[in-house]
DRENLUMDREN-842912 format. One record per residue: residue number from 1; residue in one letter; x, y, z of N, C-alpha, C in turn. Coordinates in steps of 0.1 Angstrom, whole numbers, plus 5000, padded with zeros to 4 digits. Each point is the difference from the previous one (the first is absolute). Layout:
SITE resi resn  nxx  nyy  nzz caxx cayy cazz  cxx  cyy  czz
SITE  NUM    A    X    Y    Z    X    Y    Z    X    Y    Z
...
***
This chain:
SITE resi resn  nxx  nyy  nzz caxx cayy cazz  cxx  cyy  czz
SITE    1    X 5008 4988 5000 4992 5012 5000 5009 5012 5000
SITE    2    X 4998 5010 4991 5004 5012 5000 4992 5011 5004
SITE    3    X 5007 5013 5004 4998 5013 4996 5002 5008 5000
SITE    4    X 5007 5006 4987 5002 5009 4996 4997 5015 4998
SITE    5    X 5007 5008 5007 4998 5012 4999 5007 5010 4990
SITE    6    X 4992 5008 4995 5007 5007 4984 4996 5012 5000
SITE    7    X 5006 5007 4995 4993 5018 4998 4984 4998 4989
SITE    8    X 4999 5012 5003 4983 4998 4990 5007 5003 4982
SITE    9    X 4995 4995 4993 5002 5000 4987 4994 4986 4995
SITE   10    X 4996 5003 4987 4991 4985 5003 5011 4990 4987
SITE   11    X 5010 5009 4994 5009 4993 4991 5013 4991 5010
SITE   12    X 4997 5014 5011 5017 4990 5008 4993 4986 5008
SITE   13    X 4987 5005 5003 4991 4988 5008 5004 4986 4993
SITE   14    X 4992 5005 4985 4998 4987 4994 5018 4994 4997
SITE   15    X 5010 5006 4993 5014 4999 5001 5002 4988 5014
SITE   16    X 4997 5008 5011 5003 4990 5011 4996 4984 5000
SITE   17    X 4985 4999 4999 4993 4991 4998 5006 4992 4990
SITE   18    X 5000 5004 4986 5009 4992 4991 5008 4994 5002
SITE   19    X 5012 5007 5008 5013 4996 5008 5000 4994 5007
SITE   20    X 4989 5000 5009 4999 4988 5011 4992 4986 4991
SITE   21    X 4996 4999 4990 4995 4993 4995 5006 4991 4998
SITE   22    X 5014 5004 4987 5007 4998 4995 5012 4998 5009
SITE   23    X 5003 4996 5012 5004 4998 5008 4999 4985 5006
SITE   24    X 4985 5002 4999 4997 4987 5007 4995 4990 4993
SITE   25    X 5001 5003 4985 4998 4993 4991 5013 4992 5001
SITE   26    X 5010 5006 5001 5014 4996 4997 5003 4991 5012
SITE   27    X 4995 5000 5015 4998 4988 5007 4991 4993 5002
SITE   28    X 4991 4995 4988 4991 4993 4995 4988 5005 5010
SITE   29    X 4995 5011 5004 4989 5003 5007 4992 5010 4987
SITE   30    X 4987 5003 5005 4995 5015 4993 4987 5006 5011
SITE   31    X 5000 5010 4997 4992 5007 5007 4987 4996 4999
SITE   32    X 4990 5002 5008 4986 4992 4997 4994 5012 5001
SITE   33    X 4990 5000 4990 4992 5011 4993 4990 5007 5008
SITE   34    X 4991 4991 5007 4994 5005 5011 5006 5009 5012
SITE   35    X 5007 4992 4999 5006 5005 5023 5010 5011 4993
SITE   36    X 5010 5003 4983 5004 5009 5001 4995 5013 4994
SITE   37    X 5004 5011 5010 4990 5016 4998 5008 5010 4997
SITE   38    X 4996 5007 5001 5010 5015 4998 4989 5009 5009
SITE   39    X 5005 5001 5013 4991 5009 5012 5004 5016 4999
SITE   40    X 4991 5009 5000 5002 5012 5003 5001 5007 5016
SITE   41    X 5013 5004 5006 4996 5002 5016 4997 5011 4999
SITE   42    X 4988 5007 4999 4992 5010 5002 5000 5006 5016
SITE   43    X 5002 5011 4999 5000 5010 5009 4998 5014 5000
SITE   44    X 5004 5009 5011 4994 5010 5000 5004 5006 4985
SITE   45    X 5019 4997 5001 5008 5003 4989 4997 4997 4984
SITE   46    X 4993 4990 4999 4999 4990 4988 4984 5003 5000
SITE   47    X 4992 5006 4987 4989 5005 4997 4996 4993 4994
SITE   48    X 5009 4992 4990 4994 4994 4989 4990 4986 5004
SITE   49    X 4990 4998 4989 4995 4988 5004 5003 4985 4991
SITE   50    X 4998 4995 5005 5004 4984 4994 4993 4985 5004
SITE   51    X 4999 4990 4994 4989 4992 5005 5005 4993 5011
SITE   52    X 5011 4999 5004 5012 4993 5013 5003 5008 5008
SITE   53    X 4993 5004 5013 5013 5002 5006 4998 4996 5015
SITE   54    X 5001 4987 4998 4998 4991 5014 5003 4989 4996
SITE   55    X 5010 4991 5003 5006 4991 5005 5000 4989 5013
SITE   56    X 5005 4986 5000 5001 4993 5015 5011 4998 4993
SITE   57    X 5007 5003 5013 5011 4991 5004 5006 4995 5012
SITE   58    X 5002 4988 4999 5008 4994 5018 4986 5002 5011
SITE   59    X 4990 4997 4995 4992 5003 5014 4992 5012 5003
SITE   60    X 5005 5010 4986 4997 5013 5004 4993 5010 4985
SITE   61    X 4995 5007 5002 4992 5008 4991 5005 5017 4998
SITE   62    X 5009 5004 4989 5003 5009 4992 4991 5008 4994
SITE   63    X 4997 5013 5009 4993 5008 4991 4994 5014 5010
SITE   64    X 4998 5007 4994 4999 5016 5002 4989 4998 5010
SITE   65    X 5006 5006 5007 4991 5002 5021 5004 5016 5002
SITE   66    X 4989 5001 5010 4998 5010 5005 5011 5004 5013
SITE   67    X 5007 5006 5001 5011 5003 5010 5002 5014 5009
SITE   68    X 5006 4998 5009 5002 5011 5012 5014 5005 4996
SITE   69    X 5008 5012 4998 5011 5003 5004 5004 5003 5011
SITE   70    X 5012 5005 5005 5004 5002 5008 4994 5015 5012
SITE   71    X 5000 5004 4983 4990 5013 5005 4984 5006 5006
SITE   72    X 4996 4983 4995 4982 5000 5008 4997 5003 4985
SITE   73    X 5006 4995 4984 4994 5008 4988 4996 4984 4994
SITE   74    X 4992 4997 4994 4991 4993 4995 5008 4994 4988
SITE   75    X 5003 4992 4991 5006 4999 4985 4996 4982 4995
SITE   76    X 4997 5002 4987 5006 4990 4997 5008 4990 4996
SITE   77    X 5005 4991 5007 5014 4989 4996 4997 4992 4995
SITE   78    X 5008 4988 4992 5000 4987 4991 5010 4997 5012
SITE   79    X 4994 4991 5015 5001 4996 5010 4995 4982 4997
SITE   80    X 5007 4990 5009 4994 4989 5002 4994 4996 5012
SITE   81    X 4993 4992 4999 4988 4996 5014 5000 4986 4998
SITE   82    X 4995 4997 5012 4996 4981 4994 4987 4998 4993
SITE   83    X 5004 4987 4992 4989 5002 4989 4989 4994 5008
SITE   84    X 4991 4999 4985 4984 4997 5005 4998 4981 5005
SITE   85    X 5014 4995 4990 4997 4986 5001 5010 4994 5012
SITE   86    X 5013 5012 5007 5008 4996 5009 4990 5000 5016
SITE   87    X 4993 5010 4997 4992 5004 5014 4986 4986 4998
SITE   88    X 4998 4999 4989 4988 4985 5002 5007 4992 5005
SITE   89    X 5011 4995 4997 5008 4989 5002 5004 5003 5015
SITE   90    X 5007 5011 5008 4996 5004 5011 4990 4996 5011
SITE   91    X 4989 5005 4994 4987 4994 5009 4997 4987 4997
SITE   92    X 5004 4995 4989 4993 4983 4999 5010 4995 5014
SITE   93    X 5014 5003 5000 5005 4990 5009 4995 5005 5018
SITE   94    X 5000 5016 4996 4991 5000 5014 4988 4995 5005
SITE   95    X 4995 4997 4990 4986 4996 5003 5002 4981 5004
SITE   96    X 5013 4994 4991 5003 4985 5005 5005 4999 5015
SITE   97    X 5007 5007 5004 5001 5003 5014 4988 4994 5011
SITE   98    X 4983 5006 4997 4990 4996 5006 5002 5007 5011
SITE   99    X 5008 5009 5007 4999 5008 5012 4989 4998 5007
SITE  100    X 4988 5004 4996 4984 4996 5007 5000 4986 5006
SITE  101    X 5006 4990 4990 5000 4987 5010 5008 4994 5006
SITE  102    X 5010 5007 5008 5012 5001 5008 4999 5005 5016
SITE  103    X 4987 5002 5003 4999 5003 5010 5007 4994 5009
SITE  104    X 5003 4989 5002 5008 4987 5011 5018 5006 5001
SITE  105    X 5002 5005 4990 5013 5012 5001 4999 5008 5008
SITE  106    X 5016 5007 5007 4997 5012 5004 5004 5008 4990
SITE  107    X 5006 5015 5004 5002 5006 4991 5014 5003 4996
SITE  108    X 5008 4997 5012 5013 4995 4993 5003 4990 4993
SITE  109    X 4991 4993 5000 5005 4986 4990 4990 5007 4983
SITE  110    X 4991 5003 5000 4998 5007 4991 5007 5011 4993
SITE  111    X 5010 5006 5008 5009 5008 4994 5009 5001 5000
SITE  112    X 5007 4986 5002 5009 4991 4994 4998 4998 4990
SITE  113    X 4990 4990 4993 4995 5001 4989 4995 5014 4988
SITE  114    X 4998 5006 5007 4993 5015 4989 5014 5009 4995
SITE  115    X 5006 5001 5014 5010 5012 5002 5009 5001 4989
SITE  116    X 5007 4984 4998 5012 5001 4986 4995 5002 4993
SITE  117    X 4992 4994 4993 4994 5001 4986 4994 5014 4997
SITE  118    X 4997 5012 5012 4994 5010 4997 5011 5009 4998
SITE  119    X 5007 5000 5009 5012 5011 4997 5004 4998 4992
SITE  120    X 5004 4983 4992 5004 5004 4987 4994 5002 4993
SITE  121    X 4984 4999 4993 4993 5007 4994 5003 5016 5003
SITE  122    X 4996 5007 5008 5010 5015 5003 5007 5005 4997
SITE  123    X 5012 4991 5002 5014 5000 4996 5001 5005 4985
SITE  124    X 4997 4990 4991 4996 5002 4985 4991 5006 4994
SITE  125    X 4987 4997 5002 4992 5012 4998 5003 5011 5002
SITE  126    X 4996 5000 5011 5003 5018 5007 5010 5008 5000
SITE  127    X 5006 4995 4992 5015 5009 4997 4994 5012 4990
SITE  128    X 4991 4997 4994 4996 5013 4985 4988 5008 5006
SITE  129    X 4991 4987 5006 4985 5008 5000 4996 4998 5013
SITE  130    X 5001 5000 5013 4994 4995 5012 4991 5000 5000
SITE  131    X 4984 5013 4996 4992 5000 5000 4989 4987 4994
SITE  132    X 5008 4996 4986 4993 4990 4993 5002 4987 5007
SITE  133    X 5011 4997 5009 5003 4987 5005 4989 5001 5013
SITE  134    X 4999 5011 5008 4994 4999 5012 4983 4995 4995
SITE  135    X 4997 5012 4986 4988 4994 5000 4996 4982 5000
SITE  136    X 5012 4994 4991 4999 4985 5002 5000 4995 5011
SITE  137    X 5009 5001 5012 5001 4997 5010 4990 5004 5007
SITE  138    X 4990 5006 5000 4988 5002 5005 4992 4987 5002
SITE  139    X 5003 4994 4989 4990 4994 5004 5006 4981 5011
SITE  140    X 5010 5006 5004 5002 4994 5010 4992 5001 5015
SITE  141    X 5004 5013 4998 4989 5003 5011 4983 4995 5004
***
């Protein structure tokens, strides 16, 4: 899995793409037509429009959010958050857990169990977007 980052021009884009193509042609691989895009990271900076410009990758979802500065000023970024299918996958395993039918536990032994696996969810997620990871983790609660 790749991705590449390139200035906007849509000759040097395609140039790249070719190159990578032709690349991996040469160690008997090729690019697969679907999964490869050419994304636009739109932002405050970047006006133009285009039919891409959102992305997954690693767990995580590429694409223009709403952001805070430092200043309290509002902007648009091409920011990552965890995606829509990492946070399902999230709750399905919380939900395997069965917490509700664990009463006969206390709660340190239940948080033995919960505690690793959450911080590392945190750990990884929550490095870009906290907000989007907490909302998943809600529904621990």
């Amino acid at each position: 899995m790749f991705v590449i980052h390139v200035g906007t021009g849509s000759l040097l884009v395609q140039a790249v793409k070719e190159a990578l193509g032709q690349r991996l042609k040469a160690c008997e691989l090729e690019l697969h037509p679907e999964k490869s895009k050419i994304v636009y990271c739109k932002d405050d900076n970047r006006k133009d429009t285009y039919p891409n410009i959102k992305f997954n990758f690693l767990g995580f979802t590429f694409r223009p959010r709403r952001l805070k500065s430092r200043l309290g000023n509002y902007f648009i970024g091409f920011t990552p958050a965890v995606s829509n299918k990492a946070a399902k996958e999230l709750r399905t395993v919380m939900r395997r857990w069965a917490l509700h039918r664990r009463s006969n536990d206390s709660l340190e032994e239940l948080a033995c169990v919960v505690n690793p696996v959450v911080r590392g969810w945190l750990n990884y997620f929550g490095t870009f977007n906290k907000s989007a990871t907490h909302s998943t983790l809600n529904h621990l609660n």
